[in-house]
C-alpha positions in Angstrom: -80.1 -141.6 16.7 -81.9 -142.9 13.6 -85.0 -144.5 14.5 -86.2 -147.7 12.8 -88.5 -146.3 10.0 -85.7 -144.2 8.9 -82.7 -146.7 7.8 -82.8 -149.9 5.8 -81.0 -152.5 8.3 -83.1 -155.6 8.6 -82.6 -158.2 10.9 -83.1 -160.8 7.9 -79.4 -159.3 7.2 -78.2 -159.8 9.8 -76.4 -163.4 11.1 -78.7 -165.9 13.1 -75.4 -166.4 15.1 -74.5 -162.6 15.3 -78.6 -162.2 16.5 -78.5 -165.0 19.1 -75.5 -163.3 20.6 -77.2 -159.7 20.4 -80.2 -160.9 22.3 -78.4 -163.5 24.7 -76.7 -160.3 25.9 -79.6 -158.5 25.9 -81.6 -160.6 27.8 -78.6 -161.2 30.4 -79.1 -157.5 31.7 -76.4 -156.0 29.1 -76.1 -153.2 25.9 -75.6 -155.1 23.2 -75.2 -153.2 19.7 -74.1 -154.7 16.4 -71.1 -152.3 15.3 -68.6 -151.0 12.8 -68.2 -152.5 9.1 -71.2 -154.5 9.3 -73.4 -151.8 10.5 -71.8 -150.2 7.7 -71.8 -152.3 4.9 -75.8 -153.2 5.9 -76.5 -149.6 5.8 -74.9 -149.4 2.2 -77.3 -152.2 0.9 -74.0 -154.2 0.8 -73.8 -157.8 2.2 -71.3 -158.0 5.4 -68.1 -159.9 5.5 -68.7 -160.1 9.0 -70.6 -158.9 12.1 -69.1 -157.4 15.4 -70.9 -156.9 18.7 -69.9 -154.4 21.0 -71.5 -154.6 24.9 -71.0 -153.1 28.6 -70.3 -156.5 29.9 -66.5 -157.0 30.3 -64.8 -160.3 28.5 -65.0 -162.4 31.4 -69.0 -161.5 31.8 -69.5 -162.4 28.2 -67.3 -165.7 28.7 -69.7 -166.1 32.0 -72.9 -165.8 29.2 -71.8 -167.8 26.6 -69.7 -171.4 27.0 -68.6 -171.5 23.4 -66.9 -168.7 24.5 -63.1 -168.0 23.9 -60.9 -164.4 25.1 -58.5 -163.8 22.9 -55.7 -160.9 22.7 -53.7 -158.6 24.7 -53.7 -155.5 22.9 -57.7 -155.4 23.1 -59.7 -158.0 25.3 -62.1 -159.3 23.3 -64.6 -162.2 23.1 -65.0 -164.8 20.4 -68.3 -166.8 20.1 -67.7 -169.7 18.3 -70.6 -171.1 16.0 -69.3 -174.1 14.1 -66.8 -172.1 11.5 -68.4 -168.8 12.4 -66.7 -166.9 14.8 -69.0 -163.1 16.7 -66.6 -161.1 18.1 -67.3 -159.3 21.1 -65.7 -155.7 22.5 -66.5 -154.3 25.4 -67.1 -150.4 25.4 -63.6 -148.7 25.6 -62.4 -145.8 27.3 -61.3 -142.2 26.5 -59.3 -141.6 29.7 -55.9 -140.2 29.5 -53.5 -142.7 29.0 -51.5 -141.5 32.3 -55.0 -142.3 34.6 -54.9 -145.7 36.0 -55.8 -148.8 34.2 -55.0 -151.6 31.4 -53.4 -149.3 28.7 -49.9 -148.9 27.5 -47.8 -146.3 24.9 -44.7 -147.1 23.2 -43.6 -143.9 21.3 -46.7 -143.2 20.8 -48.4 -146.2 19.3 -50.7 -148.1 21.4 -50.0 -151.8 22.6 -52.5 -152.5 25.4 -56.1 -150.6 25.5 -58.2 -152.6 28.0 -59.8 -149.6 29.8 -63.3 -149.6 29.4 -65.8 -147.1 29.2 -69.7 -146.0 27.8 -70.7 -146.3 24.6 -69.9 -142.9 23.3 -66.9 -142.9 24.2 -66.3 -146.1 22.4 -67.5 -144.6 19.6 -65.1 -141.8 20.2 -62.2 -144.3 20.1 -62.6 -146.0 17.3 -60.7 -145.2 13.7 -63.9 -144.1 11.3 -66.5 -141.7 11.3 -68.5 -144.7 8.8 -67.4 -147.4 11.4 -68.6 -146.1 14.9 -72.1 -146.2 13.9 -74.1 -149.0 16.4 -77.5 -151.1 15.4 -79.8 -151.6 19.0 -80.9 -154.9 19.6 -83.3 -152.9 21.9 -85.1 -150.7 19.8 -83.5 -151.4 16.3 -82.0 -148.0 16.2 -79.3 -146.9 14.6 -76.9 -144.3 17.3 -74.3 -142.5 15.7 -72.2 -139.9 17.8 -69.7 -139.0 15.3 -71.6 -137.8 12.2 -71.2 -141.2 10.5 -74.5 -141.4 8.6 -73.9 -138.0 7.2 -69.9 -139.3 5.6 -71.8 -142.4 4.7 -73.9 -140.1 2.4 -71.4 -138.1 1.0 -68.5 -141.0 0.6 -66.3 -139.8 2.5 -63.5 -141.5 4.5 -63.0 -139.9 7.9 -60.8 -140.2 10.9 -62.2 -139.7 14.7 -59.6 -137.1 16.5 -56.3 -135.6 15.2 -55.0 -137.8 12.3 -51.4 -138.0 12.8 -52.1 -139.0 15.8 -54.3 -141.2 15.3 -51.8 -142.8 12.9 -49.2 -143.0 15.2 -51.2 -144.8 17.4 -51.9 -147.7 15.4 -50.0 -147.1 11.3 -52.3 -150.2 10.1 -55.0 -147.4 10.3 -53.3 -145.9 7.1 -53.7 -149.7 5.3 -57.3 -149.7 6.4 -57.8 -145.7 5.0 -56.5 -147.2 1.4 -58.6 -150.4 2.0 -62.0 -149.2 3.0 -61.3 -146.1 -0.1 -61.3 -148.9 -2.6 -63.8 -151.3 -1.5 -66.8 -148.7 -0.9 -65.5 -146.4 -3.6 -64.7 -143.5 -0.9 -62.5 -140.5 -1.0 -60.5 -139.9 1.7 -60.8 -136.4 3.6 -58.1 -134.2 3.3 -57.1 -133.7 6.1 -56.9 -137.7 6.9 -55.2 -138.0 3.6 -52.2 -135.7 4.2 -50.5 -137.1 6.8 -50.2 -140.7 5.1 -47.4 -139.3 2.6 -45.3 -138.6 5.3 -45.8 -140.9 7.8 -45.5 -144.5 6.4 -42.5 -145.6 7.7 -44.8 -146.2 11.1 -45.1 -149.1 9.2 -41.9 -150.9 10.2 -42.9 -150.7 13.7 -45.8 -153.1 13.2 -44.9 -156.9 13.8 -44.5 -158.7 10.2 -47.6 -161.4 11.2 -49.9 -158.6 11.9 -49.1 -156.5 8.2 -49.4 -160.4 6.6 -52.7 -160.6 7.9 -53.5 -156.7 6.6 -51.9 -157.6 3.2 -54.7 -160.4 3.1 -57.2 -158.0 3.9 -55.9 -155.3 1.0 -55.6 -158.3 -1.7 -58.0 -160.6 -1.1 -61.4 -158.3 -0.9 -61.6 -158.3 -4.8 -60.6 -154.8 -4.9 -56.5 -156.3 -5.3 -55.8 -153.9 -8.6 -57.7 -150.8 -7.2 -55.6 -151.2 -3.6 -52.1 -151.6 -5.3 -52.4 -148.6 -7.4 -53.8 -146.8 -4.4 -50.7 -148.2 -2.1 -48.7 -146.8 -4.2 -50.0 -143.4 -5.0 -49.7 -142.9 -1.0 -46.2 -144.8 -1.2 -47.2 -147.3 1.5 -46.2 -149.9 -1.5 -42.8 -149.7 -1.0 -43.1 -149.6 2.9 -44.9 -153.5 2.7 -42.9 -154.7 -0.4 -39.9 -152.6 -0.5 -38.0 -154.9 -2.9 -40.5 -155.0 -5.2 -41.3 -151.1 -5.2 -37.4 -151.0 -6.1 -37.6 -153.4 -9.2 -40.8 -151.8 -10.5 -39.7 -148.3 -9.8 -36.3 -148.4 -11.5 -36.9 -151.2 -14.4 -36.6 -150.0 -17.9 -39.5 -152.2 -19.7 -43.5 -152.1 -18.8 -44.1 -155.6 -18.4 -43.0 -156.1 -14.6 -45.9 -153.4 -13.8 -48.2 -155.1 -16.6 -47.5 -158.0 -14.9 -48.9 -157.1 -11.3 -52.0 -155.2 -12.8 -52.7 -158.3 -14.7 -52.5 -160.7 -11.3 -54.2 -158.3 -9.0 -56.9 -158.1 -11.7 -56.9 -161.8 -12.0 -57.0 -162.2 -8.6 -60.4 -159.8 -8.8 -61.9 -162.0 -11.4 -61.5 -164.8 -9.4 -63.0 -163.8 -6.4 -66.1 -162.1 -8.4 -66.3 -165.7 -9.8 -66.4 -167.5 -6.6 -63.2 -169.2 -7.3 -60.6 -170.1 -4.6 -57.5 -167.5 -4.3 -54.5 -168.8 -2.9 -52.1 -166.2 -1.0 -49.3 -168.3 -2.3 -49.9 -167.2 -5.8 -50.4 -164.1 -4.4 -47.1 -162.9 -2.9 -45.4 -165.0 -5.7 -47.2 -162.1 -8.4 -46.0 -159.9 -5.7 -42.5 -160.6 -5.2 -41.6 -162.0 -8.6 -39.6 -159.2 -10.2 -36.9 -158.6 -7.8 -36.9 -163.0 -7.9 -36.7 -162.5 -11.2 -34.0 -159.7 -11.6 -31.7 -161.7 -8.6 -32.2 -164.5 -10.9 -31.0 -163.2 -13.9 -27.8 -161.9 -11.9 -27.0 -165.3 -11.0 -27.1 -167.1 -14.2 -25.3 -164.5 -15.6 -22.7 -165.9 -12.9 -23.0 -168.9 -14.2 -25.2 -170.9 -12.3 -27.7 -173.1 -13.6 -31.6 -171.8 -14.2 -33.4 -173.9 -11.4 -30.0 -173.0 -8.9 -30.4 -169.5 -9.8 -34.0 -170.0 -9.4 -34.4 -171.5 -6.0 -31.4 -169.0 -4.6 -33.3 -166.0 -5.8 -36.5 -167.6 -4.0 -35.5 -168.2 -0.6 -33.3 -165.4 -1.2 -36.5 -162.8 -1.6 -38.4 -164.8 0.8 -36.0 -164.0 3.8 -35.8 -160.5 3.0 -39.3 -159.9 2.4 -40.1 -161.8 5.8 -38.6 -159.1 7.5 -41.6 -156.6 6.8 -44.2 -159.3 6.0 -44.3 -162.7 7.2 -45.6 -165.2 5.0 -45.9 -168.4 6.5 -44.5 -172.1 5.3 -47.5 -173.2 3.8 -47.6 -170.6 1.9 -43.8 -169.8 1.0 -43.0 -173.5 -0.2 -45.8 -173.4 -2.8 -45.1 -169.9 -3.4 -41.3 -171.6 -4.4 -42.4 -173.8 -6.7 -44.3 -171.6 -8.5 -41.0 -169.8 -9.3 -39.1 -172.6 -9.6 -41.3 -174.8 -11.8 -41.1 -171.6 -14.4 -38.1 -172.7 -16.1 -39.3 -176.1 -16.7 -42.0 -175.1 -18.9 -39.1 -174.4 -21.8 -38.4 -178.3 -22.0 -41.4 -179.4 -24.2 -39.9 -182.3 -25.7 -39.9 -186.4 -24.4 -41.0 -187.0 -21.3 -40.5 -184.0 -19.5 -43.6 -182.3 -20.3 -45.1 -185.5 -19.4 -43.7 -185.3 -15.9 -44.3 -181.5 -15.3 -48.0 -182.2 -15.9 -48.7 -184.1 -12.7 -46.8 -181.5 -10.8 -48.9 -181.4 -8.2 -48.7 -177.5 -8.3 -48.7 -177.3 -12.2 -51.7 -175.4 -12.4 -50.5 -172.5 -10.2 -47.6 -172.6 -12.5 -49.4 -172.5 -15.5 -51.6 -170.1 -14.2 -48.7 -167.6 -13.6 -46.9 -168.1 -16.7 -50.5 -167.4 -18.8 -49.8 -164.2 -16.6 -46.2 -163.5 -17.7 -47.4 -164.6 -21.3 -49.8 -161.9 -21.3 -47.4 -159.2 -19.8 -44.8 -159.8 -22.7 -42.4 -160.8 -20.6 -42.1 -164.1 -22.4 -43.3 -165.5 -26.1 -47.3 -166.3 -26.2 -46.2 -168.9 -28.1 -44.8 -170.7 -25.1 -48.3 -170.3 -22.7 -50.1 -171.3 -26.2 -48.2 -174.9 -26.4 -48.9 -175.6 -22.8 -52.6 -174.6 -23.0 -53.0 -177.3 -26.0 -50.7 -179.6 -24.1 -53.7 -179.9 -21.8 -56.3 -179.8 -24.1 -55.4 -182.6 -26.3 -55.5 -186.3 -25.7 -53.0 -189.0 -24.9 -51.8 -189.8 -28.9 -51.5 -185.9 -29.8 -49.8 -185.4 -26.3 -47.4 -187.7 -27.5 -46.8 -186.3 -30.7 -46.4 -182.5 -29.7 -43.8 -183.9 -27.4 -41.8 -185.5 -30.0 -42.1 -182.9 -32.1 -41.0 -180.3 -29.3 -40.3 -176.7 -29.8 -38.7 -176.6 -32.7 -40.9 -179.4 -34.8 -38.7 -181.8 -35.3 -38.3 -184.7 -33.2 -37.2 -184.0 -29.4 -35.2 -186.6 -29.3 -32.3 -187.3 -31.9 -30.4 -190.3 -32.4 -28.0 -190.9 -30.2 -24.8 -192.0 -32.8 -22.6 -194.8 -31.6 -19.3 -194.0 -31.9 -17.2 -197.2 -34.2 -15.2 -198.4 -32.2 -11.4 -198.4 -33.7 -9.5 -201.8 -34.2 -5.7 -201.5 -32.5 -3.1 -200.4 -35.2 -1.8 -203.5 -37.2 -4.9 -205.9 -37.1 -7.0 -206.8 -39.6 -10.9 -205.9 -39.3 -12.9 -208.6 -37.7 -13.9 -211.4 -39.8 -10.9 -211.2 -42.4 
């Protein structure tokens, strides 16, 4: 146990909401501990993303405690406190009984789909995935308790798994998402022995529902550590195990720009998220998944279809087979679409066509990615350069560049009217 004097949590840190439920629990006769990343991340001088609580008192005591109180999931019970739009999750203390002993917990080739049997404190520390995340803040004393040398990993940087890692993998394979994750966001190695095991065991991925890896691949992409986390998904070839089309197009192509081309969006994605801009996982997946959309594409025109057919097939093409691993919602797979599709329309820069692309109502996105193709080499700079001054300039110049299109002479030529020939034998009209 670390005593107060000797770490730097504050409670000015810590949540108003996540402190009203540490002391509501408290004060109802309970444990009540702030736990895991936020424990973590406060411990690291960092600011949390979130804060977790973990008590004694079961889900339906906590429900009894608070009334803007919801229970939630099957695979772990657990308590949401609703404040406005910020949610405090609750966990009770779980168990580190033998699966075979009676209770709520269920196997299924090894990986664990129902853990509701609940236990003391160290062994819920015991149970969880890393050293750095079973490390609990005291509402009572304002100490830190750490029973599985956490503080000490925390020091050295190190990324370490509680019990045997393979098995611990096979339990739940999102732990191997969350070893690359946590590595690139607090700048952590992982331990050797942790590390091993991931090289050979990522196909446990396949075995985790497609709605559960979308919400991971949020979690890898969206933490502004996007770049960092694909070249480490990769390295430990779990790339290929969440996008397996894509790790086939980049893996095989000939040229550097399909590669250059997802550095250069997961570092824009960074960028944006340092600036406090909004990041849409629509433009996300369509960085993602736009080389083998791409590649499809280019097999289809070569068939002979038109470029927005061969376009849209390719899309909903990729999106099915891509849902099969991941699932990537409607409201994000439509815009995600158009993204792709609205690429081929940026070629027609003459009359009123550019006109009509720039109220798209998703013509930024567009723009957005072909700036990012532009700056891959995958197409002329020229092209991203016309439609950044498109933007720029006003009505009369907007005008003008679109008559003068992409070659520089007018757009639009001069339809000729064909003369019209008199029948054989009579004179021309007027004679």
């Amino acid at each position: 146990m670390t005593a107060r004097p000797d770490h730097i949590i504050s409670r000015a840190n810590i949540s108003d909401s996540a402190l009203k439920v540490l002391y509501r629990l408290r004060d109802a006769g309970y444990q009540a501990h702030l736990v895991g990343g936020g424990v973590r991340d406060l411990l690291l001088g960092r600011e949390p993303k979130d804060f977790d609580v973990a008590t004694d008192a079961t889900p339906e005591q906590v429900r009894g405690v608070f009334r803007n109180c919801r229970l939630i999931g099957r695979r772990f019970r657990l308590a949401h406190i609703h404040f406005g739009r910020e949610i405090i999750e609750v966990a009770t203390f779980r168990s580190m009984r033998d699966p075979a002993d009676e209770g709520d917990r269920e196997l299924d080739n090894g990986m664990l789909v129902r853990d509701n049997v609940y236990g003391t404190i160290e062994e819920d520390a015991l149970r969880r995935d890393f050293t750095v995340n079973a490390l609990y803040y005291n509402i009572a004393d304002f100490s830190v308790i750490d029973y599985a040398g956490g503080m000490q990993d925390l020091q050295a940087g190190v990324l370490r798994l509680l019990g045997d890692p393979e098995t611990r993998y096979r339990e739940d394979p999102v732990r191997m998402l969350r070893a690359v994750r946590f590595a690139a966001k607090l700048g952590f190695v992982i331990n050797p022995a942790c590390e091993r095991p991931i090289f050979e065991l990522g196909a446990l991925l396949q075995g985790v529902p497609a709605a559960r890896l979308f919400e991971e691949v949020l979690k890898l992409f969206m933490g502004g550590m996007a770049l960092e986390t694909f070249e480490k998904l990769r390295h430990y070839d779990l790339f290929g195990e969440l996008f397996p089309e894509t790790e086939e197009s980049l893996s095989h192509e000939e040229h550097d720009f399909p590669i250059t081309f997802v550095n250069r969006g997961m570092a824009n994605t960074d960028l944006r998220i340092r600036e406090g801009k909004p990041v849409t996982p629509a433009f996300l997946f369509a960085v993602l998944l736009w080389e083998p959309v791409r590649r499809f594409s280019d097999e289809l025109l070569g068939a002979g279809q038109s470029p927005l057919a061969a376009m849209q097939e390719a899309g909903s093409e990729m999106v099915y087979r891509q849902s099969r691993h991941i699932s990537i919602p409607k409201r994000f797979s439509l815009p995600m679409r158009e993204i792709w599709s609205l690429q081929h329309r940026f070629l027609h820069r003459s009359g009123k066509r550019p006109h009509r692309l720039l109220t798209h109502p998703r013509f930024r996105a567009a723009y957005d990615f072909l700036l990012l193709r532009a700056e891959a080499g995958e197409i002329d700079p020229e092209l991203a350069q016309w439609w950044t001054r498109f933007q720029e300039v006003n009505g009369e110049e907007r005008d003008h560049m679109a008559k003068q299109g992409e070659g520089g002479t007018e757009g639009k030529r001069r339809r000729r009217r064909r003369r019209r020939r008199k029948p054989s034998g009579q004179p021309p009209h007027g004679e």
